[in-house]
Every structure is written in structure tokens, then in C-alpha cells.
N, C-alpha and C positions, 0 to 999 in steps of 0.2 A: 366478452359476452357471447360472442359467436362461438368461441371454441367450447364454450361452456355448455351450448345449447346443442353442439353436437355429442357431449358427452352424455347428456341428458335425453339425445334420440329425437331431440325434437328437429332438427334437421340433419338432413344427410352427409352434407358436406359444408363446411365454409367457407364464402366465395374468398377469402383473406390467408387462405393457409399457406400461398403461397409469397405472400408480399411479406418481405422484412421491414420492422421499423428502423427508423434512423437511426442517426450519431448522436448522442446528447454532448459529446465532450466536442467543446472549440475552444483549442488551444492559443487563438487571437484573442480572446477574453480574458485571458488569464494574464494577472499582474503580481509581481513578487513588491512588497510592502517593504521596503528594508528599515533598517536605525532612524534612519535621515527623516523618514515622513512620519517615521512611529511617532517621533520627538514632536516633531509638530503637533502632531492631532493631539497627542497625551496636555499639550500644555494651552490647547483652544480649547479641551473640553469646560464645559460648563461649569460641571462640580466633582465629587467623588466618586458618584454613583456609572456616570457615562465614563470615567476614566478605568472602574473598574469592568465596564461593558467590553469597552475598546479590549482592555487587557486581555481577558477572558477569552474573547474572539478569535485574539491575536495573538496570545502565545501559550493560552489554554488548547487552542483550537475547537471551543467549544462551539458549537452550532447556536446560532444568533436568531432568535426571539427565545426558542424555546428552552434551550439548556440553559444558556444564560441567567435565564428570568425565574428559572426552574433552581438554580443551585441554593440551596438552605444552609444556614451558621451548621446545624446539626451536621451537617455534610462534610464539612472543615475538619480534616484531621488532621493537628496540629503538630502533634508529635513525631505520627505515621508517615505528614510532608506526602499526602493525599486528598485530592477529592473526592469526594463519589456523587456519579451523573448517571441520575435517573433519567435517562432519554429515552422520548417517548418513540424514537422511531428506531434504535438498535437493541434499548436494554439499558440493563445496569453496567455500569465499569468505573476503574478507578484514573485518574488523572494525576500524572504529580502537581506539587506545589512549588510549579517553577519559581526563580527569586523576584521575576517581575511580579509576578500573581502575588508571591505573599507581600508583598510590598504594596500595593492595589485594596490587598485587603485591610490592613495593618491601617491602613488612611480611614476606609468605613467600620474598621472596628467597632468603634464608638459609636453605631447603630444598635450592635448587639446587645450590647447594653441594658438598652432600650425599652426588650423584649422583640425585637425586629426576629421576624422567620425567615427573609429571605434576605440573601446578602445583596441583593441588588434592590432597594426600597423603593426607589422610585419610577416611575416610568411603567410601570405594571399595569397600567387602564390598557384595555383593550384598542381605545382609540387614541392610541399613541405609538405611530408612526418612527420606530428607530431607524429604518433605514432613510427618509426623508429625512431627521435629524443630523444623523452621522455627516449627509451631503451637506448640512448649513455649518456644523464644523468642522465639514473642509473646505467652505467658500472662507472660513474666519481664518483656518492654520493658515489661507492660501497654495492650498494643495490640488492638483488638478482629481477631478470625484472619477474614482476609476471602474471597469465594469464588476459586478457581483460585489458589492462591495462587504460583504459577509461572509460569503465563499472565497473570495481570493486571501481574506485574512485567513482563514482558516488552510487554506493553500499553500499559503506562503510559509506556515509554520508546520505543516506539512514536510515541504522539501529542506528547511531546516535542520529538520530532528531527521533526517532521511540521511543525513552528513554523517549522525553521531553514534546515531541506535543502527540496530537491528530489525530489520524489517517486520518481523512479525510481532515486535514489542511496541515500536510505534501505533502498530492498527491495534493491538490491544489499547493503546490509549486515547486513541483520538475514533474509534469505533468502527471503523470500515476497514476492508481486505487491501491487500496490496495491488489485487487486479483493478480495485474501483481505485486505488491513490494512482497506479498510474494512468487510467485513463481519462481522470476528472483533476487530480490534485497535484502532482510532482510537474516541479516548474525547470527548465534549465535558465539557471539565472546569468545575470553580465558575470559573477565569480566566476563560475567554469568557462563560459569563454575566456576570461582573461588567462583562469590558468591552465586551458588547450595552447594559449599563446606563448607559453613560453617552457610546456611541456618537453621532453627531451623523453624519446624514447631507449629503455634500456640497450645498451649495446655489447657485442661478444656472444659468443656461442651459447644457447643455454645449457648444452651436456654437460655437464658436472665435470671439471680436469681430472685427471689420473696422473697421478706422481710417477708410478710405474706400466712401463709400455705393455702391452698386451704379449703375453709367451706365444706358442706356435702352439696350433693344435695338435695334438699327439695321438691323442684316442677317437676312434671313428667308429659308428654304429654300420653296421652291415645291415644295407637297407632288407626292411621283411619280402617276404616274396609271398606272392597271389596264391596262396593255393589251388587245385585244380585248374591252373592255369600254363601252357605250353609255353611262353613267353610268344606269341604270335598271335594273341587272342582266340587261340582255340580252347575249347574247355574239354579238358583230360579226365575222364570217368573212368576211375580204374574199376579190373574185371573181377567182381565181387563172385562170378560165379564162372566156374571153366564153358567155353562155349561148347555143344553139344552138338550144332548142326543144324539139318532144316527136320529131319525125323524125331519124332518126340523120345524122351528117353522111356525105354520099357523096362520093367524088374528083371533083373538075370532069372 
């Protein structure tokens, strides 16, 4: 607002132009979601609808109220083995149709049917709390409720797909740059420490062998020489004109 109000002239200077704001990323919040707890929570959910939430979240990476609750059957490209997520805070982009997701949907199918618009039917009031919910089914999986619990899914699958793809294919699909995945989303999980643990780095020379030993150098460049130079650092002005004397020259 300040900076805004100097551009506009209405003040001089901003007492704030020199303070930097914080850090938003804390990598102590961050929780990697693996197989083990997925299984759980998938099979305490309630019904179809929170199972395909969870999914979504978790292996869509979609961003949880809004994408989620935003994704429409129309949107389902079934052939293509695509989503597309009208997200209100990057844009449009396409998702794949990983095997969990179509399996997620393939269960609420049988909404669309219906005439249902949105693939997630229920839970859509305003005053319906998913994040408060998600934490009651993980008091039911018996799961200990970890922090962001929306963001870390979405994190988690993050560093996942960070293993397989290519860097600037993944933020094509989950909607953010590589600078903000790794400063908010790529996790180092217990896998890489285990396999730092038993890493072996490569050994031998890297210079590529040679079957045949190297000849003798035979040919040799005669290094150039300074021009207008003495070899002593003196600079040699050759006499472009015969010297004449201290008397000026007169016409015969």
C-alpha cells in the first residue's frame, strides 16, 4: 500500500523500503504421506465422494477446497487420460489421469449419471469444514493428523513425480514454477536417506582410456613475435623519415 502511495506521489518515501518480509517455507512442517497412511485414510473415509477428495489432493495434487470442489464430469477426459483445472489462483492447465484418480472416479461414476455437474457431490455447502473432517478421519484410520494437511498432500506428490518426470513438466501439471516447488514443496524423504546409505560412489579415473599411447610431438609453432618491440621492452619506431638535423630543411 505504501509502495503504491509513493508511486502515486503521495508520499515521499516509504518508511518499509527497506525491511524485507519473511520466510513462508518451514521445512519442519513438512510431512511426506507415503502408501502405508494413504491405505488407511482411503479405507476410514466415509463414502466415495471424500475418497475421491483425498485422492485428488494426494495424487492429483490438486489444491484442496477449491480445485477439488471446482473439478466438473465435463472436465474428465477420458480418452485423452486428462483433467483440466480451472484454478482460480494459477489458471487453466491439464492434469493427468493417474490410475489412482481414475479408479477414485470410476467408484462416483454413477453420480454422473445422475446429471451431477461436479464430480465431487457432496460436501460443497460453504459451511463444510474439510479440513476439520479429514482430521476426524484420521482420528478413525488411527493416523497421527499431520501439519498442512492439504498442502503436504499436495507436497508429497510433488516430490514423487520430481523422481520420474522432468522438471518443468511436473509444474506444468500441478501449476507452480520449480523455484516455488522447491521452496515450499520437494520433501527429502526416509527413500533417499536409505539409498545415500548404501550409495557407492563411482570409482577410476573419469578420462576416457586410450588404447594407443600418445606419439611424440614432432611439429612446433614458432612462437609470434611483438612487433615494434626490442625484446627488452623497449618500443622500436622505425625512421619513416631520414633525419634532417636541428636546421629546417630549405628548397635547393
Amino acid at each position: 500500500m505504501l509502495a503504491e502511495a509513493v508511486k502515486d506521489r503521495l508520499l515521499s518515501e516509504s518508511p518499509f523500503a527497506d525491511l524485507k518480509g519473511g520466510d513462508e517455507s518451514n521445512t519442519l512442517r513438512q510431512r511426506f504421506i507415503g502408501p502405508a497412511i494413504v491405505a488407511k485414510v482411503l479405507e476410514a473415509c466415509p463414502d466415495a465422494d471424500w475418497r475421491l477428495i483425498f485422492t485428488l489432493a494426494r495424487f492429483g495434487g490438486l489444491r484442496c477446497p477449491s480445485e477439488v470442489l471446482g473439478l466438473k464430469w465435463s472436465d474428465v477426459d477420458w480418452d485423452g487420460n486428462q483433467l483440466r483445472i480451472d484454478s482460480p489462483k494459477t489458471g487453466l492447465r491439464f492434469v493427468p489421469i493417474f490410475p489412482e484418480i481414475r479408479k477414485a472416479l470410476n467408484e462416483s461414476d454413477d453420480l454422473a449419471a445422475d446429471g451431477a455437474i461436479y464430480c465431487v457431490g457432496r460436501y460443497r455447502d460453504k459451511t463444510q469444514n474439510l479440513r476439520t473432517q479429514l482430521g476426524r478421519i484420521l482420528e478413525i484410520a488411527k493416523v497421527e493428523q499431520w501439519p498442512k494437511l492439504f498442502v503436504n498432500l499436495r507436497s508429497t506428490r510433488r516430490t514423487e513425480l520430481q523422481e520420474s518426470f522432468p522438471d518443468h513438466v511436473v509444474n506444468k501439471w500441478l501449476g507452480h514454477s520449480g523455484k516455488v516447488a522447491e521452496k515450499h514443496y520437494l520433501q527429502v524423504t526416509d527413500e533417499h536417506w536409505g539409498a545415500a546409505a548404501v550409495f557407492r560412489s563411482p570409482t577410476g579415473s573419469p578420462i576416457a582410456h586410450h588404447l594407443e599411447p600418445s606419439g611424440p610431438i614432432l611439429e612446433t609453432t614458432k612462437p609470434s613475435e611483438l612487433l615494434g618491440s626490442d625484446g627488452a621492452g623497449w618500443l622500436m619506431i622505425p625512421n619513416l623519415v631520414t633525419p634532417t638535423g636541428v636546421e629546417p630543411v630549405l628548397p635547393p
